[in-house]
N, C-alpha and C positions, 0 to 999 in steps of 0.2 A: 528373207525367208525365215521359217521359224523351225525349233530343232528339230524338230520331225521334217519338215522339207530338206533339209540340209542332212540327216540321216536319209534320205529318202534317195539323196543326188547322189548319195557315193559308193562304190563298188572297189570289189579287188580290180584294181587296173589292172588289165594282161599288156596293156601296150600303152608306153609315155613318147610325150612328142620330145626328140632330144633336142630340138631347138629353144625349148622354153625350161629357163631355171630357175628356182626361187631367187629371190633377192633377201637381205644382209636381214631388211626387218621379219620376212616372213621365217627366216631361221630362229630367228630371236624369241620370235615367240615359237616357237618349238620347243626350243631350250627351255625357253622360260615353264612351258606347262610341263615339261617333262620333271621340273624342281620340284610343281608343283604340287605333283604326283600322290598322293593320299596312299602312304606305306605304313607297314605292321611295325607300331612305339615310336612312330616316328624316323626309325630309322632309315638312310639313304644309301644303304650299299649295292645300290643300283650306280652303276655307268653308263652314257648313251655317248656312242663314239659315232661320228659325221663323218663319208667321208664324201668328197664332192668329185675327186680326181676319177677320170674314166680308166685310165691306164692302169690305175690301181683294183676297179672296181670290175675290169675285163677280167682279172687274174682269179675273180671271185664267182663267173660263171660257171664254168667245174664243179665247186665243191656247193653250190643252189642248183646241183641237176639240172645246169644248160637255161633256167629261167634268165630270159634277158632284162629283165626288170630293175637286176640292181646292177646296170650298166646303162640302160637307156632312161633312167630316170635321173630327175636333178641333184639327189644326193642320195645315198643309202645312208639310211640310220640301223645301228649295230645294238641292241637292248643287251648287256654283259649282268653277270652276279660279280663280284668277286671272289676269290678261289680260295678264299680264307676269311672267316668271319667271327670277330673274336672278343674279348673286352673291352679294346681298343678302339673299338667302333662305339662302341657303349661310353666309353668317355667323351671322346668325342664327339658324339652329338651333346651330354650334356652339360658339356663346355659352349658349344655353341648357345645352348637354349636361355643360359647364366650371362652370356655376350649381350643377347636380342632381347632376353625380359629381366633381366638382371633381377633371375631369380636368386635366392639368399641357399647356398651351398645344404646345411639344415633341409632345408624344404624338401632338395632336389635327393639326398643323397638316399632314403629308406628306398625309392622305385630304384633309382641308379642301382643297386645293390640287389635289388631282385632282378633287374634287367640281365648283372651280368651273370648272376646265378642261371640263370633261364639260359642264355647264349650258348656261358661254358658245360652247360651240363647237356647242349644239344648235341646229338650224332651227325658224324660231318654228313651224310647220306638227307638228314633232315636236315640241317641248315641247307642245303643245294636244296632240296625241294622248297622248302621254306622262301627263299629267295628268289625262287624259279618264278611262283606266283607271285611274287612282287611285280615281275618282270614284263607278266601280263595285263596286271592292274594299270603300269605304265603304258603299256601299248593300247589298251581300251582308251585310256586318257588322249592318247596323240591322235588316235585315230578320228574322236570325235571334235577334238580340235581342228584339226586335219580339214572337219568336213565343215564345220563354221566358215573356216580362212578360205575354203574354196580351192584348196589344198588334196591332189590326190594322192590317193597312197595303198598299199598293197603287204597285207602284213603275211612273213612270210615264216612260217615253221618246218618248210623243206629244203634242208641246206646238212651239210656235214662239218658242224659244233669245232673240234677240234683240229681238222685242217684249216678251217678258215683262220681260229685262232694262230695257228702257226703263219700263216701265209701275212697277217697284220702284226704279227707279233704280240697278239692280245697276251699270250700264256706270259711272256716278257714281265707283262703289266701287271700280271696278279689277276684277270679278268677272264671268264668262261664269257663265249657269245648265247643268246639263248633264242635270241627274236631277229628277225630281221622288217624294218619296214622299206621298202624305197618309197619316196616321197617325190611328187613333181606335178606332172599336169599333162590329164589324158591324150592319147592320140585323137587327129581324129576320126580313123579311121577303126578306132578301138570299136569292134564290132560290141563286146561284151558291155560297151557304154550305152547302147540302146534296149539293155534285154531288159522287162520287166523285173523288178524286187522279188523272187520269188520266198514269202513267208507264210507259215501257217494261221491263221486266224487269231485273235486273241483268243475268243474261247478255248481256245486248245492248247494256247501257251501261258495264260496266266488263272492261276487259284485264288481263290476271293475268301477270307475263313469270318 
């Protein structure tokens, strides 16, 4: 199929078959596009926390307002900011970048230096927004991967933030949840899998200058 057929095929799943689970490669590449991920300077203070365990993932219908989605699907994937973002981050990526392109310290250091002026002069209120949109950039990315692999999923912003973090013990980590996707493969009785796409027209969604 081609991306548009594959955008075409996938929908918010209301209902996954809990007999079918991804397997080790098709997480991988999850992971892997999740690395991927195309963020602001580069930087990765995004987390995607997995989990696959239902016993764990039962505890989490409560605080997703009863949605069973991220219990009957093959894993829940968790989109987190982390709850502090600081210099340190700022080095560390361009320690990493000096590792993978053995760029020359010089070079790196004039952006390094405005990167971390930028960070530490942000208000923590904007760094968390700042981050937030990261978070969705990521979730656009998985979703459309998601619908390549043949891979369903269901992105999910009705859940309650800070219980859940307590219930995983995200807050422990350093890590605010912010997205939730569950990920698997449709029921078949998922009625919502035979409705029509409903979209507006391009005329009426896209400007031409």
């Amino acid at each position: 199929m081609s991306i548009i057929e594959h955008l075409q095929w996938r929908y918010a799943t209301k209902k996954f078959d809990t007999s079918k689970n991804l397997g080790s490669s098709e997480l991988s590449v999850l992971k892997e596009a999740f690395n991927l991920t195309a963020l602001s300077y580069g930087l990765q203070t995004l987390k995607m926390v997995i989990i696959s365990d239902r016993e764990t993932r039962q505890n989490l219908v409560e605080v997703a307002y009863g949605q069973k989605q991220v219990v009957d699907a093959s894993h829940l994937l968790v989109l987190c900011i982390q709850s502090d973002i600081n210099e340190d981050d700022v080095e560390t990526h361009f320690e990493t970048v000096k590792s993978i392109r053995h760029t020359p310290e010089p070079v790196l250091e004039p952006f390094k230096k405005q990167l971390k002026s930028t960070i530490t002069s942000m208000p923590e209120s904007k760094k968390t927004d700042w981050a937030t949109r990261q978070a969705y950039i990521a979730l656009g990315n998985l979703m459309t991967v998601c619908a390549v692999e043949g891979i369903d999923s269901c992105p999910m912003e009705g859940f309650i933030p800070e219980r859940l973090d307590t219930v995983l013990g995200l807050d422990k980590l350093g890590l605010k949840s912010v997205l939730l996707l569950p990920v698997g493969y449709r029921a078949e009785d998922d009625q919502f899998a035979k409705f029509k796409k409903v979209r507006q027209p391009l005329s009426k969604t896209i400007v031409e200058l």
